[in-house]
Backbone as JSON, one array per atom type, in Angstrom:
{
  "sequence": "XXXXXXXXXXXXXXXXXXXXXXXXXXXXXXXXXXXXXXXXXXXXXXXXXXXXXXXXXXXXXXXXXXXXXXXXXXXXXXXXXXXXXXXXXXXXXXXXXXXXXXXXXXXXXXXXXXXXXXXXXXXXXXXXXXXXXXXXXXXXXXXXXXX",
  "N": [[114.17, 97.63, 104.29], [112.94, 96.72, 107.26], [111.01, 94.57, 108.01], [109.19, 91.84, 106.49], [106.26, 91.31, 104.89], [103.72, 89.1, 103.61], [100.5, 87.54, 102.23], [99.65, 84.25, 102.21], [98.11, 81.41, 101.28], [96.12, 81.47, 102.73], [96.89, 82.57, 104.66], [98.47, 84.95, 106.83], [101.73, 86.38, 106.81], [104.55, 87.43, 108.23], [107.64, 88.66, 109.34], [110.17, 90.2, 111.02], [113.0, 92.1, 110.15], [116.73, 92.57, 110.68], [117.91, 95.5, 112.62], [115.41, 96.88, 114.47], [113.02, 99.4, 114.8], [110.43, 101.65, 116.65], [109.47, 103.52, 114.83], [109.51, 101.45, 112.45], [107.57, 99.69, 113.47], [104.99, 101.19, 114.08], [104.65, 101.27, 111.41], [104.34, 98.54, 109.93], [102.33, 97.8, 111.56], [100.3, 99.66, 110.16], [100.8, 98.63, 107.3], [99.77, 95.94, 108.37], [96.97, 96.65, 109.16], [95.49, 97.8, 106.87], [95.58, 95.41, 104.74], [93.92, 93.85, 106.53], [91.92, 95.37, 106.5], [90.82, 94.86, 104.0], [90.19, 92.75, 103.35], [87.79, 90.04, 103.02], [87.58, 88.28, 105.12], [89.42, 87.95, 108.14], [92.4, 86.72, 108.17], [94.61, 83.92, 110.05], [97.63, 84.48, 111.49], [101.26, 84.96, 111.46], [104.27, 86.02, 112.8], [107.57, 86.22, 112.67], [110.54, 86.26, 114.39], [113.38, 86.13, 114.36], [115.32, 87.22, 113.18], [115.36, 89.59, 113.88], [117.19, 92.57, 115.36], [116.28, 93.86, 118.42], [116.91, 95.97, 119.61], [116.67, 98.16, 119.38], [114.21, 98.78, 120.47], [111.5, 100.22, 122.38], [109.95, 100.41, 125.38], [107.25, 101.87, 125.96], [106.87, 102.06, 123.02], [106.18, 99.75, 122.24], [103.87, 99.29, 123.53], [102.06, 101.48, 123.32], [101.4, 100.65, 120.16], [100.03, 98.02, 120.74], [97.9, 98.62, 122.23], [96.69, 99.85, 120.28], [96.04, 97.46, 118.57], [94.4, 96.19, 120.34], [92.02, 97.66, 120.4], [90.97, 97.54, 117.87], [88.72, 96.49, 115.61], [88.04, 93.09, 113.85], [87.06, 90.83, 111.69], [86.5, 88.19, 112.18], [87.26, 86.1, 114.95], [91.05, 85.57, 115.23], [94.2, 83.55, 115.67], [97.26, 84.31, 116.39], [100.96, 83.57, 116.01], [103.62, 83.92, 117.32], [107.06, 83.67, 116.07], [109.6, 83.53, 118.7], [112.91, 83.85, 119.23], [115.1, 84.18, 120.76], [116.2, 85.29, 124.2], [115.63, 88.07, 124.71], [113.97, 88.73, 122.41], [111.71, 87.79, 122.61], [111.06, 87.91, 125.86], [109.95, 90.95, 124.57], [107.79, 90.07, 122.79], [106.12, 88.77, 124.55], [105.52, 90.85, 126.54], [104.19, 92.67, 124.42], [102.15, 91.1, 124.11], [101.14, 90.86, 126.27], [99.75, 93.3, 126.79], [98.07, 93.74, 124.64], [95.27, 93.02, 124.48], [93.23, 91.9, 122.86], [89.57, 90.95, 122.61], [89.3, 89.02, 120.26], [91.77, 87.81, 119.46], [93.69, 85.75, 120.09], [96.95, 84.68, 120.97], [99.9, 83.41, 120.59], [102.9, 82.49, 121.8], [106.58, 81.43, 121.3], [109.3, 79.37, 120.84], [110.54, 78.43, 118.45], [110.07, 77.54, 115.41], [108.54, 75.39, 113.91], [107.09, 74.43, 115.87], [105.45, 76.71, 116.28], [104.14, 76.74, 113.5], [103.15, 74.46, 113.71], [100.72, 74.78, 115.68], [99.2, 76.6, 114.56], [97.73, 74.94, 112.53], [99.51, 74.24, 110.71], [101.94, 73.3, 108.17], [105.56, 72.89, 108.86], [106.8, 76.24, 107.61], [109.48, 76.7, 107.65], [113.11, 75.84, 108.65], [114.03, 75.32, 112.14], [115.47, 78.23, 113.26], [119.15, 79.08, 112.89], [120.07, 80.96, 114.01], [119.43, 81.03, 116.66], [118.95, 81.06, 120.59], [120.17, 78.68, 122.95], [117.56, 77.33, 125.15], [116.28, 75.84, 128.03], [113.48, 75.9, 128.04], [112.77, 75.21, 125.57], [110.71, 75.26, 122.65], [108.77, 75.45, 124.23], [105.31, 76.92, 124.55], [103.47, 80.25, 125.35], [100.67, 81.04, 126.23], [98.1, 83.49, 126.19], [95.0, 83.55, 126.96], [92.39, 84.3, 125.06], [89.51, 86.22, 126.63]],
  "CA": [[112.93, 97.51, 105.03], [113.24, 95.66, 108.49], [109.93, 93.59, 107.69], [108.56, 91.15, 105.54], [104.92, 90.86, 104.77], [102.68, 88.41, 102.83], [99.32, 86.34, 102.73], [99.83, 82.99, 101.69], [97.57, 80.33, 101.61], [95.3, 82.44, 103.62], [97.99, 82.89, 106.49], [99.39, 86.37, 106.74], [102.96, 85.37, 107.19], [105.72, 88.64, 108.85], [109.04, 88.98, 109.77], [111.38, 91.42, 111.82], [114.75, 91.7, 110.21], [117.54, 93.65, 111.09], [117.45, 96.59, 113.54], [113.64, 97.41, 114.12], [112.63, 100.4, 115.41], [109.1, 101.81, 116.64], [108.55, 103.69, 113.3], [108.77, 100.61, 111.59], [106.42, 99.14, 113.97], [104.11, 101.48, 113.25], [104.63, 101.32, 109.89], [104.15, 97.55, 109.87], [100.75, 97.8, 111.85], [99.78, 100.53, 108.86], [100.42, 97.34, 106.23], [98.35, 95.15, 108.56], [95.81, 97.11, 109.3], [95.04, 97.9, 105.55], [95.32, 94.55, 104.84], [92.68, 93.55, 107.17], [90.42, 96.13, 106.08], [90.51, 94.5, 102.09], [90.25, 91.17, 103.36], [86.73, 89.72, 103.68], [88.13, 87.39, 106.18], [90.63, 88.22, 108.91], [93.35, 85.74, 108.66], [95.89, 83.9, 111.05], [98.92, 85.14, 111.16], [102.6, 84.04, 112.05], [105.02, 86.5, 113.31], [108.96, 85.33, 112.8], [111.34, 87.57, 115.16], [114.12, 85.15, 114.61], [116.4, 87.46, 112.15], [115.24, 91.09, 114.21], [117.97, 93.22, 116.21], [115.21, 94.44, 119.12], [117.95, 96.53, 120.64], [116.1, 99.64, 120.03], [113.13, 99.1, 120.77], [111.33, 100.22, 123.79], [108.63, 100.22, 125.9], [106.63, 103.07, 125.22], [106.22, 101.74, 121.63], [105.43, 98.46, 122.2], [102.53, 98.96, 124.77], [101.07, 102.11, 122.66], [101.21, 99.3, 118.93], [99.26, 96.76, 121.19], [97.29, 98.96, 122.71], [95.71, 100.25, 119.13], [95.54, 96.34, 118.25], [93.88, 96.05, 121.45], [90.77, 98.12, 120.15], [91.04, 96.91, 116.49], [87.55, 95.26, 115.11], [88.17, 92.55, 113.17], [86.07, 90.46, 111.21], [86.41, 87.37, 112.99], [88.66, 85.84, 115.89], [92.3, 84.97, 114.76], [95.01, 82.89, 116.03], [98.9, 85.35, 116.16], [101.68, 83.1, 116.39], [104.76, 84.97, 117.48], [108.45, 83.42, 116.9], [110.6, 84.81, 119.26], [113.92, 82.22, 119.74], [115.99, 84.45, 121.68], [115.52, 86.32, 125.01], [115.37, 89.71, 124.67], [113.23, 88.76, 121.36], [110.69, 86.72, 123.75], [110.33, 89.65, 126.37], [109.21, 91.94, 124.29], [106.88, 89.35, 122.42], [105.33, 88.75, 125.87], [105.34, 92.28, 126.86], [102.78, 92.85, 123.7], [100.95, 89.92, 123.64], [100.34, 91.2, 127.43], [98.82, 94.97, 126.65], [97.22, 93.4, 123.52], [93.53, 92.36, 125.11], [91.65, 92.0, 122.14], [89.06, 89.4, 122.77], [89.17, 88.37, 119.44], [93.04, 87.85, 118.8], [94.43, 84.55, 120.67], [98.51, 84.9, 120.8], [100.77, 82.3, 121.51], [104.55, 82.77, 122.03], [107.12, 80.36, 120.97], [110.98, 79.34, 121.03], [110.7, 77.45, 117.87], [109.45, 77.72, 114.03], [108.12, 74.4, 113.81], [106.17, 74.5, 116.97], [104.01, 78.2, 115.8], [103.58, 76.21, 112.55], [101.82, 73.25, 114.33], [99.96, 75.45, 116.25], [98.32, 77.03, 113.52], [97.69, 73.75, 111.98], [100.08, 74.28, 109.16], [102.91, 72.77, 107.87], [106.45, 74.2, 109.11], [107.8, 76.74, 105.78], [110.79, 77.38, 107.46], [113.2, 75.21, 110.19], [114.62, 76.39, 113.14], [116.65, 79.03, 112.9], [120.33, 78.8, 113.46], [120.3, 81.54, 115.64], [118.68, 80.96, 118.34], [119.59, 80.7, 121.74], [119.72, 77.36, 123.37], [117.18, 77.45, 126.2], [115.59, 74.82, 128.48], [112.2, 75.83, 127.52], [112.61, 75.34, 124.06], [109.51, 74.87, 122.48], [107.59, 75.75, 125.05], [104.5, 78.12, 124.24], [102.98, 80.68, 126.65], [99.52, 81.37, 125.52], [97.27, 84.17, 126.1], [93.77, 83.04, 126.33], [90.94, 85.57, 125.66], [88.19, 86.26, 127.73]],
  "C": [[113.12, 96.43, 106.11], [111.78, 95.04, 108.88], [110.11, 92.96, 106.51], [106.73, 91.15, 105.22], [104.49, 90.18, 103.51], [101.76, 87.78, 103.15], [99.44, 85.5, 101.92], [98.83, 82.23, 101.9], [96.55, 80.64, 102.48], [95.93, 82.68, 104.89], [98.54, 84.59, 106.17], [100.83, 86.29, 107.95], [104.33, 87.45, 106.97], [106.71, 87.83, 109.57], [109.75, 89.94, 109.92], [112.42, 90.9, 111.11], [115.7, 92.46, 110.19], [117.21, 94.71, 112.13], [115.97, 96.83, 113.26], [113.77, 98.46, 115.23], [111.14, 100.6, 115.61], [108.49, 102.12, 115.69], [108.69, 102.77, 112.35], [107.77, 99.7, 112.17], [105.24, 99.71, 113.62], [103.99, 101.51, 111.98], [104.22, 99.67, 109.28], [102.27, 97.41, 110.24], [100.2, 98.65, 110.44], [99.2, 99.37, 107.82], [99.46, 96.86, 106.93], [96.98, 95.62, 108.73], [94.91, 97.24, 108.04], [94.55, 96.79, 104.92], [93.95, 93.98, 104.96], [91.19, 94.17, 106.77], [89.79, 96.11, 104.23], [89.65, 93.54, 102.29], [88.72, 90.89, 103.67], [87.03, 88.58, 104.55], [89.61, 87.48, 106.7], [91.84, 87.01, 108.8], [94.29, 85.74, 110.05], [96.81, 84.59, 110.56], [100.32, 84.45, 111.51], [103.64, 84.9, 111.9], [106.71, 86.13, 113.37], [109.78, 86.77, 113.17], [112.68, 87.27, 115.0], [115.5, 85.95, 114.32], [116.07, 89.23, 112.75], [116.6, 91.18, 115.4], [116.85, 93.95, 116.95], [115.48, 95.69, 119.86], [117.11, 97.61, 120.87], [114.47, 99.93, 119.71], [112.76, 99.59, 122.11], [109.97, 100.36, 124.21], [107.18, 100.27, 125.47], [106.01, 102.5, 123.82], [105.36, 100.76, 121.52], [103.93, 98.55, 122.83], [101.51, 100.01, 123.38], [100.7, 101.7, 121.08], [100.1, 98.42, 119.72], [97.99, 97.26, 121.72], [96.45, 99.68, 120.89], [95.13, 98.36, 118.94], [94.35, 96.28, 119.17], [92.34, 96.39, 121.18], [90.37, 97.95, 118.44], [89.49, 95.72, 116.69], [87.98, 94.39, 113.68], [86.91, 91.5, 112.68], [85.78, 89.08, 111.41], [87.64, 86.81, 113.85], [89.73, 84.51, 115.07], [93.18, 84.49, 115.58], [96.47, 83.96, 115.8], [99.93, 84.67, 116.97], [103.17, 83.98, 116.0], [106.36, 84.06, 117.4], [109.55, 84.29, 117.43], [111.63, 83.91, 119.75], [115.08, 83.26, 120.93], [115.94, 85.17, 123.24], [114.86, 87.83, 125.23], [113.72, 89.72, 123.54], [111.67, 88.63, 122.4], [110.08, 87.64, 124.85], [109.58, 90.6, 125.9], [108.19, 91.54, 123.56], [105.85, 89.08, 123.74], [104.78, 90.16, 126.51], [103.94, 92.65, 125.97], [102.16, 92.71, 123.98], [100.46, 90.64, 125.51], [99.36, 92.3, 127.39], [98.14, 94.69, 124.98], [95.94, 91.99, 124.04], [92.26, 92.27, 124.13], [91.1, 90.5, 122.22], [89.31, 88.71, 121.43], [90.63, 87.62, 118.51], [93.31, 86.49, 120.57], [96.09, 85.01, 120.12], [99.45, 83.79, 121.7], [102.27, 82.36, 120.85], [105.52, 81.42, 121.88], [108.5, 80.02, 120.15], [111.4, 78.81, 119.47], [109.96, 77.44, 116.55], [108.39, 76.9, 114.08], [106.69, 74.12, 114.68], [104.85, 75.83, 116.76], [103.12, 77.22, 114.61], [102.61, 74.93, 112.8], [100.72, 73.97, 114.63], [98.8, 76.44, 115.62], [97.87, 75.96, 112.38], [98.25, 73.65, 110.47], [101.41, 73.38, 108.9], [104.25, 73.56, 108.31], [106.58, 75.15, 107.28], [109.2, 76.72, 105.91], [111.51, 76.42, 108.45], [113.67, 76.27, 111.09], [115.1, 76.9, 113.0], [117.54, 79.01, 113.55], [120.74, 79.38, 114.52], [119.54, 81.77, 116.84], [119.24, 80.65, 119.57], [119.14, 79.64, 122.54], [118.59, 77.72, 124.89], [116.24, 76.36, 126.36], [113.81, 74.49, 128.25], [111.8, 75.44, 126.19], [111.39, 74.98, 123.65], [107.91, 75.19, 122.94], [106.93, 77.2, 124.58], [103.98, 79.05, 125.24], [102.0, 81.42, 126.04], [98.27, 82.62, 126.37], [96.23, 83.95, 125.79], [92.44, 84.21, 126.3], [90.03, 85.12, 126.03], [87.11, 86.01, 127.04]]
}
């Protein structure tokens, strides 16, 4: 399975790993969506891309995944912290978080474990991961603010 899912602590805590493809994207939204629709309260979330091969992903998938989020009612507005440490990872984390307009979903992008985990006012769980690619931004978030 090239996910992880759990809710912890009231966080709903994913991970990409290994080759991902679109049908496990959709197949991932499926879990969350279900999820969401148990839960009497939407949780944050926290996204780790750190350990995914993105190679074959593509466009097409990504936009028409974000674009269902996009019209998704949830039961109150959540915080979706995305790690994405490498480039390619980070593109297509941005790419989403761009065609994903739900007012009620805040998304913030980010080079760095430690740094999502602040940002959701939590403790890190995990450190940086080894593989990541060194870049000058490190750290740096690029936030999506809804309307």
């Amino acid at each position: 399975m090239p996910y992880t899912f759990q809710i912890r602590d009231g966080l709903m805590e994913l991970a990409l790993v290994g080759k991902v493809t679109g049908d496990d994207l959709r197949e991932l939204l499926a879990v969350v969506t279900n999820a969401e629709a148990e839960l009497p309260v939407t949780p944050d979330r926290i996204m780790d891309m750190s350990d995914a091969d993105t190679s074959a992903l593509v466009a097409d998938t990504l936009v028409a995944v974000a674009e269902v989020r996009r019209f998704t009612v949830l039961r109150n507005k959540i915080k979706s912290a995305v790690i994405a440490p490498r480039s390619e990872q980070y593109g297509l984390a941005r790419m989403f978080a761009g065609y994903n307009q739900n007012p009620d979903i805040t998304i913030m992008l980010f080079r760095d474990a430690a740094s999502a985990w602040q940002w959701l006012g939590r403790q890190p769980k995990v450190a940086n991961h080894p593989h990541s690619e060194p870049q000058a931004d490190a750290g740096r978030a690029d936030q999506r603010v809804s309307p």
